[in-house]
Structure formats: C-alpha cells, structure tokens
Residue, then its C-alpha position, 0 to 999 in steps of 0.5 A: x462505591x469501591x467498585x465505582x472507584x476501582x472502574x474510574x481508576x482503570x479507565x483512567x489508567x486506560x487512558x493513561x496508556x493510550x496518551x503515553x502510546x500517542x506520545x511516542x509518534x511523530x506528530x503528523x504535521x511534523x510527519x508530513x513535512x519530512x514526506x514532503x522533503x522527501x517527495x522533492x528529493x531533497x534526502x539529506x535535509x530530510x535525512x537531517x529533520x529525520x535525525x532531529x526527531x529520533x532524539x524523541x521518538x526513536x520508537x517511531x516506526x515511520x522515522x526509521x523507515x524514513x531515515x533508512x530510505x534517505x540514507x539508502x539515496x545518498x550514496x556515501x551513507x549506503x552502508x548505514x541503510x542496512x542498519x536503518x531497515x533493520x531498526x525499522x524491521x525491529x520497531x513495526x508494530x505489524x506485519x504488514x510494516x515488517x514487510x514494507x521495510x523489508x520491501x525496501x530493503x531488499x529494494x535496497x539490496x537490489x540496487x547495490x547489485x546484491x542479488x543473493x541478499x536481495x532474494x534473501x530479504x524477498x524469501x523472508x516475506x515470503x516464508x513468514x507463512x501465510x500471504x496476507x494482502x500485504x504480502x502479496x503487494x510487496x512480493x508482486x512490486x519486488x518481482x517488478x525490480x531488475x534484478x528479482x527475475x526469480x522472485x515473481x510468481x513463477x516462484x509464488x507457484x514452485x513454493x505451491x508445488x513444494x508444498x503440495x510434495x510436502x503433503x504427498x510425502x507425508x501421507x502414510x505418516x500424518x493425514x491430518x497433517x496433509x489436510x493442513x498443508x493442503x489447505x495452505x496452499x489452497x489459501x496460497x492459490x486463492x491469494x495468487x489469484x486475488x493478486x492477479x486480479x488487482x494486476x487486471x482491473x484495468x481491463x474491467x468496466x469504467x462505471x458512468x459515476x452519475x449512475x447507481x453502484x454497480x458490480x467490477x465496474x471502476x469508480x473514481x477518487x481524485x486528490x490534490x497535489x501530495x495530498x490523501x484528504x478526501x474531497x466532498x466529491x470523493x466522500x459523495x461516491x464512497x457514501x454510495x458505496x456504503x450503501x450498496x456494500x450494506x445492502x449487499x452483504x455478500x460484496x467487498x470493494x477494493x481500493x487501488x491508490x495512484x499518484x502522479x509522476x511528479x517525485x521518487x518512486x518511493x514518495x509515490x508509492x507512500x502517497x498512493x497507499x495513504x490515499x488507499x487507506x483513507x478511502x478505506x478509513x472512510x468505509x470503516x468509519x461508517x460501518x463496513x468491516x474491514x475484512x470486506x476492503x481490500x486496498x493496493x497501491x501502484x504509486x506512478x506506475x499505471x497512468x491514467x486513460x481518459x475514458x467516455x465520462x472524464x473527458x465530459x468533465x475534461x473536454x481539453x482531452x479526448x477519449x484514449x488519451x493515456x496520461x503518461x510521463x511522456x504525455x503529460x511532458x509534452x503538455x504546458x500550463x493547466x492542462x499538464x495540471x489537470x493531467x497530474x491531477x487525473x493520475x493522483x487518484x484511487x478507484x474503487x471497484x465493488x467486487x465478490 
C-alpha cells in the first residue's frame, strides 16, 4: 500500500511541475495578439502589450524575443535592443531559439552598420560546434543581409578547411584525435549539402496532389490569412504522407514554410516557420519520428509560381505566373486574395 501512495504522490508532483512550467508562458491567444500587432507594424503598441505581460512571465522566451525586435524598429529605443536580444539569449530553452535570437541580433547589428559585432553574433552561431538544422537556417538567412558578404558559405567551407589543417597538423601527435575531427567536418559537408538542397527544391517536380505520394516531387499546404492551422485539405495530404513515410521507412520528408508579402519581413519569417512546425506536429502526432522531418522556412522571399494543377483549381491565372510583389501589386479584389493566399503555404517533398 506505501508503495501505491508513494507512486500517486510522485505523479502528482509531476504534474505539479508541468502545470507550474505552463504557467510561466504566455498564454497563446494573448501570444498571437502581440504577433499580430507586430504583423501590422504597429511596434510601440506592440512593444507596449510586450511590457505588460513581462510583468508576469518575465521568463517567456517568445516575450523577449518580441520586446527585442519592437525596440530594434523603433529607432530611438535602438540602444535598448541589444539588452533585450541578450535577455532572450539567456531565457531560450534551446539551441535552436539561442540562435533565432542571435539571428536578429546580428540582424541587429547589421542594420545599425556594425559590421564587426554583426560577424561576431554570426561567428557564435557558427562556432557552438556541431550545425544542426537550425543552425544552418540562420546562417544561410544572415548570408542573405547586405552587410554579411563574409558570412555565407564560402566561409561554411574555409572553416571546413581549417578544420581539415587541424587534423593534418595533429596527426604524429593524436590519431584518434584526427579521426574525430575528420568526421566533423564530414557532418559539416553533409550539413552544407543538406542546406543547399533546401536552396534547390524548387527546380524538383510539382506532384499532381490527385496521385499517390511519390519521391522529391512538392506537395502543397495552403493557410488562411497570419494563420498556421491546418485545413481538412492540408491534413488530407499529410495522412498521405504518413503513410507512405510508414511504408518507407528509409524516406523523411521536408517541410518549407512561406507566407505572403503582406507585413515585416521579420512577421513573415515567424509565420512561415509556425506553419513549418505544425505540418511537422501533425506528422509527429501520429507516429513519424521526428528525426525522419526536416523543416525551413523562407517567410516572403521565394513567391509562388503557379504550376499545371493550380492553375486547374485557379483558372483566373495561367501557367508560369510567378506570384511576386509586383504582380500580386498589379491585381485588384479577389484574385490579388487568391494570389496572397497561394504564397502562404508550406510544401512538403519526400526525400532520402
């Protein structure tokens, strides 16, 4: 009977502790009202709301995050941004958030014309060892900013070189040690490769969505307006692929998030990777391991090109249309909103 009562009691500290652990996150509605404000670019309401809510969940990772990227676009607050990226750095639960924040930081940086301390941020990213996916996101995104010529892959591939010196120079004096160090930078080679196949999905096959799952063709998911929720079609197409990824174990599936051009470019990239991660939710709901799904997210920057199967379903538009700001400019009433609505998706390509 003690052993019964003791087995109730830990239970119920483990509870305890998850509900004290929810406790300390903003709830997600009040969450998704200070992303919305943001997506409007209103940032000192934002940034005001932000406030409000640190009073009781200083801890929140996503609060701080958001408090350093209003005060980062309001210019006389410039100052206190660095303060705010360190404070979100110093709550992330992990590495991949570390980096987001680290991310904007050097984003940061950037814009203020501090090229040093913008290559700094950038280095550490690159520097904590190993590149995890995540990693590489953020590194191939800061490559993309004006003032991080050094910091794309060109410089991904020097610190392979270095490394590869590294074990040559130690070679009379440790051999185990060149064997790790050799298969670093193996990992690192496979994670540049892995990083520029995700720059290259687009040159792969649009799949006819009425026909089985097949292998590196792109299957599309659509969303509503600053939303990530999965429609019946959407959840449709990933049941498909749970299938097919269960009756191939050998295959993993990636799932690229984009968004329109309504907004910041900061707001898009946050929309974009939450639609990323509930398609990867989904999968991981119902039985697909997590190791086997790899997800990125480009928020506004790679439109739409319409394609042989939307345009059956979207006949106002015709093959090759490529749905860019300009082109979605020069649209009126709803066909510019069936445009937007094309460019908020996530497509999802079975891959080995």
């Amino acid at each position: 009977m003690k052993k019964y009562i003791l087995m109730v009691f830990m239970l119920a500290l483990g509870l305890s502790s998850i509900s004290a652990e929810a406790q300390k996150r903003l709830p997600a509605k009040k969450r998704q009202a200070i992303e919305q404000t943001m997506y409007q670019m209103d940032y000192p309401k934002a940034l005001e709301a932000v406030n409000a809510e640190l009073q009781t969940y200083p801890e929140d990772y996503d609060l701080n995050l958001f408090k350093a990227i209003c005060n980062s676009a309001i210019k006389e607050n410039n100052q206190d941004a660095v303060a705010s990226y360190e404070k979100a750095i110093s709550v992330a639960k992990t590495t991949c958030q570390k980096n987001e924040a680290r991310y904007y930081l050097a984003k940061h940086y950037c814009e203020l014309g501090q090229k040093e301390k913008s290559l700094e941020v950038a280095n550490t990213i690159k520097n904590e060892g190993r590149l995890d996916d995540c990693s590489l996101e953020m590194v191939e995104k800061l490559a993309k900013s004006a003032c991080m010529t050094n910091c794309d892959e060109a410089a991904t591939q020097a610190q392979i070189e270095k490394l590869k010196k590294e074990a040559q120079e130690k070679e009379e004096a440790n051999k185990k040690k060149i064997s790790e160090l050799n298969k670093k930078v193996s990992e690192l080679e496979q994670k540049v490769k892995e990083a520029q196949a995700v720059k290259e999905d687009t040159t792969k096959k649009i799949a006819d969505p009425s026909k089985p799952i097949s292998a590196d063709e792109i299957y599309k998911l659509h969303f509503a307006f600053n939303k990530s929720v999965l429609d019946a079609e959407s959840k449709e197409i990933l049941d498909r692929f749970i299938v097919y990824l269960k009756a191939n174990p050998d295959m993993k599936v990636k799932c690229i998030g984009h968004a329109d051009m309504i907004g910041s470019e900061e707001a898009n990239y946050i929309i974009s990777r939450e639609r990323a991660v509930s398609a990867k939710n989904y999968l991981t709901s119902r039985g697909i391991s997590s190791d086997r799904i790899q997800i990125s997210y480009e928020g506004d920057k790679k439109p739409e090109l319409i394609d042989e199967f939307l345009v059956k379903k979207n006949p106002q538009f015709k093959v090759g249309d490529n749905l860019t700001n300009d082109f979605v400019k020069g649209l009126t009433g709803k066909k510019k909103a069936k445009a937007n609505y094309l460019n908020r998706r996530v497509e999802l390509i079975a891959t080995k």
